[in-house]
DSSP file (Angstrom, degrees, kcal/mol; ACC not computed):
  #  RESIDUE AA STRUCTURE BP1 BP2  ACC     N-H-->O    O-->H-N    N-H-->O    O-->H-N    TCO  KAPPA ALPHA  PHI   PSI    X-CA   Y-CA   Z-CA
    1    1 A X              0   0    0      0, 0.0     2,-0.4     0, 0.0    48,-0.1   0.000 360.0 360.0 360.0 137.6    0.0    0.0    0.0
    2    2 A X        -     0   0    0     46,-0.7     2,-0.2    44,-0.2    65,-0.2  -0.661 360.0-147.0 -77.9 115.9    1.4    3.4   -1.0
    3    3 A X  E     -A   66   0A   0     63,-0.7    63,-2.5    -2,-0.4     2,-0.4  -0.659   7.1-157.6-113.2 130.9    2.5    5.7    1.8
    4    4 A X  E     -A   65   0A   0     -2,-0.2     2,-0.3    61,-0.2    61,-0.2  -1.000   6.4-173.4-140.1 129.1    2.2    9.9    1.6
    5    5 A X  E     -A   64   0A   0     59,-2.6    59,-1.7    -2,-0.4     2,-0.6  -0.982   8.1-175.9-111.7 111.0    4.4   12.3    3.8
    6    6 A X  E     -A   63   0A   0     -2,-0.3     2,-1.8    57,-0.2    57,-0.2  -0.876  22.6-128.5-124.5 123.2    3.5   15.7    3.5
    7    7 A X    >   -     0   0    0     55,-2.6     3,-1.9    -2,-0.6     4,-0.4  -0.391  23.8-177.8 -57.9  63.9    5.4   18.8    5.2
    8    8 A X  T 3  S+     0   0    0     -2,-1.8    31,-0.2     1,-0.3    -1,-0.2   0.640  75.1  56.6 -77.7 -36.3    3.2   20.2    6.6
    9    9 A X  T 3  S+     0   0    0      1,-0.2    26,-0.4    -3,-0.1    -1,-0.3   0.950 111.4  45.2 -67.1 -31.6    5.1   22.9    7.9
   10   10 A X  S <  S+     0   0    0     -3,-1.9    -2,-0.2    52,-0.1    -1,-0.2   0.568  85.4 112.4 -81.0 -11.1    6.5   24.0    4.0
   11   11 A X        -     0   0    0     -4,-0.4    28,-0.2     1,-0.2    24,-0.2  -0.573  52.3-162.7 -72.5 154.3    3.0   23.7    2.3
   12   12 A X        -     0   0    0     26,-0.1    -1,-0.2    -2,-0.1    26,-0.1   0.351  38.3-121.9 -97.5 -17.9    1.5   27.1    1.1
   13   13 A X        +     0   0    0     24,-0.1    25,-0.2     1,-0.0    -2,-0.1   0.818  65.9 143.6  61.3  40.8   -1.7   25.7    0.9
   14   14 A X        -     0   0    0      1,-0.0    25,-0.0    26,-0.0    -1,-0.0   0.480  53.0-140.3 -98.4 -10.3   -2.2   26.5   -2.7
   15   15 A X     >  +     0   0    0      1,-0.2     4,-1.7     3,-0.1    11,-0.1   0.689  51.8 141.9  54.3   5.0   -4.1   23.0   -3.0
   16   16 A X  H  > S+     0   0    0      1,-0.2     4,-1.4     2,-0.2    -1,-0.2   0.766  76.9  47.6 -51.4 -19.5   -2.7   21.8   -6.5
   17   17 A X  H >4 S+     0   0    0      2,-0.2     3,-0.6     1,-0.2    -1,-0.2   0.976 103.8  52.8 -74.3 -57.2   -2.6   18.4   -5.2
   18   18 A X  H >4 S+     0   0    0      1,-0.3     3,-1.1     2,-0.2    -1,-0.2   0.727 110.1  54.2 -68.0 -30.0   -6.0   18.3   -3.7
   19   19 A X  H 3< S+     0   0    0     -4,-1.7    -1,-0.3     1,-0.2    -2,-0.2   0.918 112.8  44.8 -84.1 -46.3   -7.1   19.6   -7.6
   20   20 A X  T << S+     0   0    0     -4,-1.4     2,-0.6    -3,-0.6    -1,-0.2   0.110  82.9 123.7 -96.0  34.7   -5.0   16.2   -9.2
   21   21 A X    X   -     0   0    0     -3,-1.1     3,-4.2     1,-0.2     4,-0.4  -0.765  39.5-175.1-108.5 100.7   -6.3   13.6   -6.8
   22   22 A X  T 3  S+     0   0    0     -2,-0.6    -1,-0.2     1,-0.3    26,-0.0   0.767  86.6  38.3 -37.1 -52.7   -7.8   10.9   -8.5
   23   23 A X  T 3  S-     0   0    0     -3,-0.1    -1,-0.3     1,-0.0    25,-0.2  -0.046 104.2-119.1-104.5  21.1   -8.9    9.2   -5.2
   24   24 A X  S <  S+     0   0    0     -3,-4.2    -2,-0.1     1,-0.2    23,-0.1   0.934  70.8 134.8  47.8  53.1   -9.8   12.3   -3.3
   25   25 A X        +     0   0    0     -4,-0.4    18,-2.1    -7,-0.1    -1,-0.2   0.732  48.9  77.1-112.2 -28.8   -7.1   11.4   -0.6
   26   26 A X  E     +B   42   0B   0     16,-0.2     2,-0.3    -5,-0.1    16,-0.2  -0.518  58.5 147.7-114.7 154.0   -5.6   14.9   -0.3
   27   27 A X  E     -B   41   0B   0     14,-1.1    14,-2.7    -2,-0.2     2,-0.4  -0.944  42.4 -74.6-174.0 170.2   -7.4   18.2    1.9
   28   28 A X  E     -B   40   0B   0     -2,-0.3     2,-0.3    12,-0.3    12,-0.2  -0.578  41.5-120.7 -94.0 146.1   -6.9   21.0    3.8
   29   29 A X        -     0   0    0     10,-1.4    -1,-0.1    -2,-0.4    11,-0.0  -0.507   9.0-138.1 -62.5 120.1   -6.1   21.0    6.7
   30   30 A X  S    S+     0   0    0     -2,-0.3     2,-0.4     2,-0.1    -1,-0.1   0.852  86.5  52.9 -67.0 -33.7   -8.4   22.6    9.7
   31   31 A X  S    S-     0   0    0      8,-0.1     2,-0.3     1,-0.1     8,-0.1  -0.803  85.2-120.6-119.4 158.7   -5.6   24.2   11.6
   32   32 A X        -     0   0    0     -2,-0.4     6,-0.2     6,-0.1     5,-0.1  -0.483  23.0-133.8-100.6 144.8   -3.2   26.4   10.5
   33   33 A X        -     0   0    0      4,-2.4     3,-0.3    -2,-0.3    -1,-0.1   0.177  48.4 -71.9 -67.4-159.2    1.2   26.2   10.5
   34   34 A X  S    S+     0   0    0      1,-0.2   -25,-0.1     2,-0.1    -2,-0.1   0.993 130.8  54.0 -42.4 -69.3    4.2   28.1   11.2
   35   35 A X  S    S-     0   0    0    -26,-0.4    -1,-0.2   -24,-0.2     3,-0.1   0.705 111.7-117.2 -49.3 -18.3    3.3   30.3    7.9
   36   36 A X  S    S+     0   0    0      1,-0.3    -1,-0.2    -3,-0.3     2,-0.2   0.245  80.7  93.3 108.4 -18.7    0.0   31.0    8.9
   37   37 A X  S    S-     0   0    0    -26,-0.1    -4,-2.4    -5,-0.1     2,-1.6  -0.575  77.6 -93.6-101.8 168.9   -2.1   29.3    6.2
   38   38 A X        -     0   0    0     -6,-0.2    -9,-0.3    -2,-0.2    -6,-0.1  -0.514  34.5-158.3-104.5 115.0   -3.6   25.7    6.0
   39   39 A X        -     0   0    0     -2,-1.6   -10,-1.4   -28,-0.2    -8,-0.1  -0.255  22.5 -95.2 -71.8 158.0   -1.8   23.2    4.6
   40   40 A X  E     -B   28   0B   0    -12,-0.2   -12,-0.3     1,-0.1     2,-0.2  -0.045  30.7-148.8 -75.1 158.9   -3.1   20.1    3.2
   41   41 A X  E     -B   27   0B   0    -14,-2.7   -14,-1.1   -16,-0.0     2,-0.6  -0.863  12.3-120.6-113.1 160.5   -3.5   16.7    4.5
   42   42 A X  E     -B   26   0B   0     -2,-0.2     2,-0.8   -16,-0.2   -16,-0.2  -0.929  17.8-147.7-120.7 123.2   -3.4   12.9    3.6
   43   43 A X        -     0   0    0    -18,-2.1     2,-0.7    -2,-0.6     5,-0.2  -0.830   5.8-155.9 -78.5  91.8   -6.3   10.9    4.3
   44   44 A X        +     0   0    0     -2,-0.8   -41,-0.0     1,-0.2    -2,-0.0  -0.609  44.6 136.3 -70.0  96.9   -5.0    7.5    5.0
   45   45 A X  S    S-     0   0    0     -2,-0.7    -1,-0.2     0, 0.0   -20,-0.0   0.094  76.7-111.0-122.8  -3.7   -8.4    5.5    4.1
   46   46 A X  S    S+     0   0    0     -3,-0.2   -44,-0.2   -44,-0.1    -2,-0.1   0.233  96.7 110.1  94.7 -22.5   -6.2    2.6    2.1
   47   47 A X        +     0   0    0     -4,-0.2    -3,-0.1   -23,-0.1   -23,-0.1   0.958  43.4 110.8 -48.7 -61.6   -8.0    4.1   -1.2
   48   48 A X        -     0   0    0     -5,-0.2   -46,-0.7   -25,-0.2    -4,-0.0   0.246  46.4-171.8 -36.4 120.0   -4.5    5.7   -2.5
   49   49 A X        -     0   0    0    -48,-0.1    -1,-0.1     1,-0.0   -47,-0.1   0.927  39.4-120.6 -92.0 -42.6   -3.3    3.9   -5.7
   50   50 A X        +     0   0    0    -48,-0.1   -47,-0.1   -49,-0.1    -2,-0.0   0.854  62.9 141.8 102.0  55.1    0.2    5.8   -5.7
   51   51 A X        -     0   0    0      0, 0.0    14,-0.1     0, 0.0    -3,-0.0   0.853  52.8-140.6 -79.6 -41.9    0.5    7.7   -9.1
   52   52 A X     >  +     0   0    0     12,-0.1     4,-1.3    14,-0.1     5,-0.3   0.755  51.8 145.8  77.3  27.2    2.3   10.8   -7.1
   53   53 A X  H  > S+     0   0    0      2,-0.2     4,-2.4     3,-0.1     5,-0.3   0.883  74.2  53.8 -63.5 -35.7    0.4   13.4   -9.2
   54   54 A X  H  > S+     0   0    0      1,-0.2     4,-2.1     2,-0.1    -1,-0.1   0.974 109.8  40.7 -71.6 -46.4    0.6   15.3   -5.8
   55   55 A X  H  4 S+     0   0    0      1,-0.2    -1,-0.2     2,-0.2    -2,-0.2   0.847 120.6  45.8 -61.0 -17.2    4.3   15.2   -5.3
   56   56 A X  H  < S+     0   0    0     -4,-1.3    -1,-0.2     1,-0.1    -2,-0.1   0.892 113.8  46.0 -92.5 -50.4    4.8   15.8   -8.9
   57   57 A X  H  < S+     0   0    0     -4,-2.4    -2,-0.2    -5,-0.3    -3,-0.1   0.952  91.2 112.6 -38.5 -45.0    2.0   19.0   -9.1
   58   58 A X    ><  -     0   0    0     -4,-2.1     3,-0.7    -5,-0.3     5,-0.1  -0.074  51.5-170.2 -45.6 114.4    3.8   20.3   -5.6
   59   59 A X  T 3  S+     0   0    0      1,-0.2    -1,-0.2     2,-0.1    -4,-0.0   0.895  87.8  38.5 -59.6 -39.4    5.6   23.6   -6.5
   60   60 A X  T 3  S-     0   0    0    -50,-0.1    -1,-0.2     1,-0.0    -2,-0.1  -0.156 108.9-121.0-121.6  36.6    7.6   23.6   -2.8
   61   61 A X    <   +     0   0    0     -3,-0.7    -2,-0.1     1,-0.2   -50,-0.1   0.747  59.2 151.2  33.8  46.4    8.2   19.8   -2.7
   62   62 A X        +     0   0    0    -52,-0.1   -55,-2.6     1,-0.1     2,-0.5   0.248  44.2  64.1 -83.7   0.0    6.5   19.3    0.2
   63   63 A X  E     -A    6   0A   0    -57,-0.2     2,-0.3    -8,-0.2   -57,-0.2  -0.969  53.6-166.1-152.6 131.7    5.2   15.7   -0.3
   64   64 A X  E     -A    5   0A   0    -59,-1.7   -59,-2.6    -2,-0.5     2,-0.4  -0.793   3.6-160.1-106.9 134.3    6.7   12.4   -0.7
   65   65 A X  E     -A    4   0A   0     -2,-0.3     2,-0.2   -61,-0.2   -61,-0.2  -0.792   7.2-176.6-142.1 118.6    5.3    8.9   -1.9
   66   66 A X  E      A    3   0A   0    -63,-2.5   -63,-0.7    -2,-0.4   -14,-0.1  -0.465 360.0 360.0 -95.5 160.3    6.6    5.6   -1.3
   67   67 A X              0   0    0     -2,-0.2    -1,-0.2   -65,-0.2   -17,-0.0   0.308 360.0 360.0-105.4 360.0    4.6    2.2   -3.2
């Protein structure tokens, strides 16, 4: 099963991932980081196939995905 780590503290919260996730795995986050905005989160439901359209969309390389 495919595992996503996402920095929370280096997202801008600009939500391109959440916009290329086939499986609706990615969202924002309710509370905010260091920068002040909210950055996204990984819903760990088992759904996630591991294409890595977010880590590839990510402008500030904030998110990692292992198969």
């Amino acid at each position: 099963m495919p595992k996503i780590k996402i920095d929370r503290e280096k997202c801008k919260g600009c939500l391109l991932c959440v916009s290329v996730c086939s499986k609706n795995m990615i969202m924002a986050d309710g509370e905010l980081n260091k920068r002040g905005v909210k950055p996204v989160v990984f819903k760990d439901t088992g759904v996630c196939i591991g294409c890595a359209m977010c880590a590839v969309i990510c402008p500030d390389c904030c998110i990692e995905v292992w198969k």
